[in-house]
N, C-alpha and C positions, 0 to 999 in steps of 0.2 A: 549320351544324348543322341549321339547319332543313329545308336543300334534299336534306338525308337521309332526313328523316321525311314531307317532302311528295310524294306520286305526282306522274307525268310530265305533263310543263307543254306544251302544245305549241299554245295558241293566245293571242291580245292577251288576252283575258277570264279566262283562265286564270290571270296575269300579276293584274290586277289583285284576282282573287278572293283568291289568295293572300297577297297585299299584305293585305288587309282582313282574313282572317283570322290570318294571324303577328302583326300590329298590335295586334289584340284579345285576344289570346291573352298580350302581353307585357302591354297596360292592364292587364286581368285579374292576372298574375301579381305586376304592380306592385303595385295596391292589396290584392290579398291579404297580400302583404307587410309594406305598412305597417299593415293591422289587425292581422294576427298580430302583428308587432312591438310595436304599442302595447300592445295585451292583455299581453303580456308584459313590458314596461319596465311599464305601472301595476301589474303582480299582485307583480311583487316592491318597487317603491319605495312602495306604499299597501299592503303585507302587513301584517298584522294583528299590533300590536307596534313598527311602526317609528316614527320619531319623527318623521317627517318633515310638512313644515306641511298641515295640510289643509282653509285657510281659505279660502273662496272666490274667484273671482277678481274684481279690479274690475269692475263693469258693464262699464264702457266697453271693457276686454279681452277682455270674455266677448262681446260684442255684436261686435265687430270680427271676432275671429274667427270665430264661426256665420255673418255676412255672407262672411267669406271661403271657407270651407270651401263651403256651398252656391255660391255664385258660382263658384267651381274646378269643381263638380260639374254644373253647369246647362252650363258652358262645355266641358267634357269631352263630356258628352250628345251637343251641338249639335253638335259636332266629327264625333264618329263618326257621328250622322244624318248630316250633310253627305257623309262621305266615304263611306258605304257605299249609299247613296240616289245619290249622281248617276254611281255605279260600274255599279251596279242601271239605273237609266233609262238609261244609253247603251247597255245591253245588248239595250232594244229600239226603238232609234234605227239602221236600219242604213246606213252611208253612202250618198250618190249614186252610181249606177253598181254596184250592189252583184250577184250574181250571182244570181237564183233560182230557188231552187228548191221545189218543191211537194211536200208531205211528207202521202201517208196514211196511218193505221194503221187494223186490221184484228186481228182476231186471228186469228195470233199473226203479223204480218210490219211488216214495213214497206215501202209502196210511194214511190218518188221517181220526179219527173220535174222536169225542168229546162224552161224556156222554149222552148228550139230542141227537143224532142223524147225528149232522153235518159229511158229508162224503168228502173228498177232495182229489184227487191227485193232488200233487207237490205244493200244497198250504198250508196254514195255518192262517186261521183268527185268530186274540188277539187283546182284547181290551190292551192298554198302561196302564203303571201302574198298571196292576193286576199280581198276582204270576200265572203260567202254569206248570204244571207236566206233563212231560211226559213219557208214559209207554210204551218202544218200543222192537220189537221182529223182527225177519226176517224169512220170510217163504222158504228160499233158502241158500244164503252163507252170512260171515260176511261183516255187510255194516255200516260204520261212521257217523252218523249224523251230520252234520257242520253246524253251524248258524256263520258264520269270526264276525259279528257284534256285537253277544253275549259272544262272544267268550267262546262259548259252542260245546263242543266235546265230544262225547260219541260212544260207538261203538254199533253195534246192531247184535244180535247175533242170530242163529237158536235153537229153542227149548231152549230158556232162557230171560228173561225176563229183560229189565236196565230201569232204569227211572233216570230222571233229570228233573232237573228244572229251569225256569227265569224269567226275571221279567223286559219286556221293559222298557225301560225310553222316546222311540222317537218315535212318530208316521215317519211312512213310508214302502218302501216296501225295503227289505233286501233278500239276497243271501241263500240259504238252497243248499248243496252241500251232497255228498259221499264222503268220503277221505281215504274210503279203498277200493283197486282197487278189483273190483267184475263181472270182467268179460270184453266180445268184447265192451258195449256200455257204460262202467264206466264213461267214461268223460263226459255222455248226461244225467246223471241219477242226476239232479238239479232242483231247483223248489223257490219256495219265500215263505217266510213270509213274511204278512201284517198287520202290525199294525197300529189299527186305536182308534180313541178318542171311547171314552166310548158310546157317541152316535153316533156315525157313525157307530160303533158295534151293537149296538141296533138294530140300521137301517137295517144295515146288515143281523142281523138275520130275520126278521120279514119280508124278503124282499122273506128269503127261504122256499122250500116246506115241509110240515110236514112229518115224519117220527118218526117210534119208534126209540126209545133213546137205547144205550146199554144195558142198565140193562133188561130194557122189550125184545131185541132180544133174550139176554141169558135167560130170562125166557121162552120163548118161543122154546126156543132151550132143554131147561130141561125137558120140557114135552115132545116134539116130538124125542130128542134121547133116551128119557126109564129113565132118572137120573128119573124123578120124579116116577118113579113105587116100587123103591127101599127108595131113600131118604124122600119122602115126609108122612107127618104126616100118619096115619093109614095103611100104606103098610105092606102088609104081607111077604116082606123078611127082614129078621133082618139087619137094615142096619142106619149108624149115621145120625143123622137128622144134617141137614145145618143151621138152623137159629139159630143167635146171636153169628156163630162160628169166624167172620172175626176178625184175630188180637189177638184172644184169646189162650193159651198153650193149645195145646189136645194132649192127653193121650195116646201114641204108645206101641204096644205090648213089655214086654224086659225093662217096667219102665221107656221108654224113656217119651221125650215132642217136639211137633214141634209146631211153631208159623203156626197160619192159617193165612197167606200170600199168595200172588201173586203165589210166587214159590211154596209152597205146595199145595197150588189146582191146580196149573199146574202139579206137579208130583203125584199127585195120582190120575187125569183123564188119565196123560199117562205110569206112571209105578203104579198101585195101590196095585202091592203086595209089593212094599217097604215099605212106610210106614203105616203101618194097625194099624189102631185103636183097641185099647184095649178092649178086651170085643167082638168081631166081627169075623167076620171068612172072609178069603181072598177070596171073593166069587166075588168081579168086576172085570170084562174083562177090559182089555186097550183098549183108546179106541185111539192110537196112529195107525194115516191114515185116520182115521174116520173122525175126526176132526181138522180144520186148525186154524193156530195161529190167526184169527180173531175170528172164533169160541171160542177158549179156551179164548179168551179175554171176549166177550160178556159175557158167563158163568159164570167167574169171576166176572165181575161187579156186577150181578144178586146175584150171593154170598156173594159179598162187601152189595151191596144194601140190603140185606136181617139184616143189621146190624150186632153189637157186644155184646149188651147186651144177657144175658145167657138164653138160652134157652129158644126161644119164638116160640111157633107154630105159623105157619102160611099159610092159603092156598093161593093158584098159585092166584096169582091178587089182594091179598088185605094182606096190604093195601098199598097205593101207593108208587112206589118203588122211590127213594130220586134220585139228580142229582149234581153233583158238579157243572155245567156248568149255569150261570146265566142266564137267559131269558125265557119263559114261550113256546114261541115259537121252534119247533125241526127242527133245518137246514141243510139244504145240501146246497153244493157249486158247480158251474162249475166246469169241471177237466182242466187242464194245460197240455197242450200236451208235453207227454215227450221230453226232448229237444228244446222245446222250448226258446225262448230267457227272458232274464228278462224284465220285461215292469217296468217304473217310475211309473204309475200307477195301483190302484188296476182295476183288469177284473170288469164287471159289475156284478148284476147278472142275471143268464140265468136258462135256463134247468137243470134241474139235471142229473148226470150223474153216475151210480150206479157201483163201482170200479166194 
């Protein structure tokens, strides 16, 4: 009955949202039930006139029951936090090995790039059956990510960083929306994912034009904005060296520690006198206007890619820098013209088109 009234389900999360709302929707119906019911069995057996006894009840069975009525209702509570909360937190938990991808928004579009290079607006290639993380940011105002089919929602925010994740179960091509209003063209700013078999993915990729991968952008970006004259091995200004630091606690002025995350190399390329490493003097400029939320992405990656193990020199180019994204080949995709309509089919591929 239900899988009537529920729109199309086509990823793990989708699965267990559904689960959690059908669930609560019967709790709900349950206990409405049994209130309307009781309202109804007291209003006619204490209706005004009957004879019926309406002496109080023992303490001791008035006490038992309140303990048990609340007890059922605290234990109901804890039930549904438990199952709808650890549903919620694995949704931003995304497995090992997971595929990602880099999500900007913009008004009105959506820009992605995946690891190995793939560039796309209002698109998004994924093979079926693989996990996809996504790392999204907005170079403007707050904008929603919607996949109605994943039933994946997440907001995306300027100068901050969200990721999620999913995990198709269906091939085809699905609805990718905004649903936080962001402006005159908010209701055009839509696009599709496309999920296709593992080899048709393949296919896919090999079909597009090479291009460096993120990590090598942000590399390239380290040397031509000046990070590498500071951070890289034998520089003459005293300054923390990057490799092996991604994921690891480092050591902030004041006895503190921050995790070397997304979020922290994001704020200390754009406020770098907050958090200042230990042993260092506050000598980087921000480079906030310099560089845009694509930028700080690629850079990032380049620092991810640089690994976590402790402290390994390394110079700019070697050794080859790692890719979450499967296939040997670096893709770009046709762009999807904003507003455009959704097609049943995936577009071919064509020209590349560079956001």
């Amino acid at each position: 009955m239900f899988g009537r009234l529920m729109p199309e389900t086509a990823s793990l999360q989708a699965v267990l949202t559904d689960r959690i709302f059908i669930g609560l929707t019967i709790a709900s119906a349950l206990i409405l039930a049994l209130v309307i019911g009781l309202v109804l069995v007291f209003s006619i057996r204490f209706r005004r006139g009957s004879k019926i006894n309406r002496h109080p009840l023992p303490e001791i069975v008035s006490r038992e029951f309140e303990i048990g009525w609340t007890a059922a209702t605290i234990f109901l509570f804890v039930f549904i936090f438990w199952w709808a909360a650890s549903a919620e937190i694995g949704a931003y938990s995304a497995p090992p090995g997971a595929i990602e991808i880099h999500v900007v928004a913009k008004q009105w579009m959506w820009k992605t790039q995946s690891s190995n290079g793939a560039r796309e607006i209002n698109e998004l290639h994924v093979p079926v059956n693989a996990p996809v993380k996504l790392i999204m940011t907005s170079q403007d105002v707050i904008h929603s990510f919607f996949i109605p089919a994943f039933r994946l929602k997440r907001d995306v925010l300027p100068d901050q960083q969200t990721e999620a994740w999913f995990q198709a179960t269906k091939t085809g091509t699905f609805h990718l929306l905004c649903t936080e209003y962001c402006g005159t063209d908010h209701a055009r700013m839509i696009g599709r994912v496309i999920v296709m078999e593992p080899e048709a993915y393949a296919s896919w990729l090999s079909a597009q034009p090479e291009g460096d991968d993120l990590a090598h952008q942000g590399e390239r970006l380290f040397s031509e904005r000046g990070c590498a004259g500071c951070h890289a091995p034998g520089s003459a200004v005293h300054a923390p060296s990057l490799a092996g630091i991604w994921e690891r606690p480092v050591p902030l002025d004041g006895g503190r520690f921050a995790t070397a995350d997304a979020a922290y190399i994001r704020d200390s390329i754009l406020q770098p006198k907050r958090d200042v490493v230990a042993g260092y003097a506050p000598v980087m400029p921000s480079y906030a206007g310099l560089l845009d939320d694509g930028e700080i992405q690629a850079i990032t990656a380049y620092i991810r890619a640089l690994g976590s193990e402790p402290a390994v020199v390394r110079d700019l180019g070697t050794p080859e820098l790692r890719s979450n994204v499967p296939g040997g080949v670096r893709q770009r995709s046709p762009a999807l013209v904003p507003g455009a309509p959704v097609l049943d089919q995936p577009a071919p591929a064509g020209t590349a088109v560079r956001p």
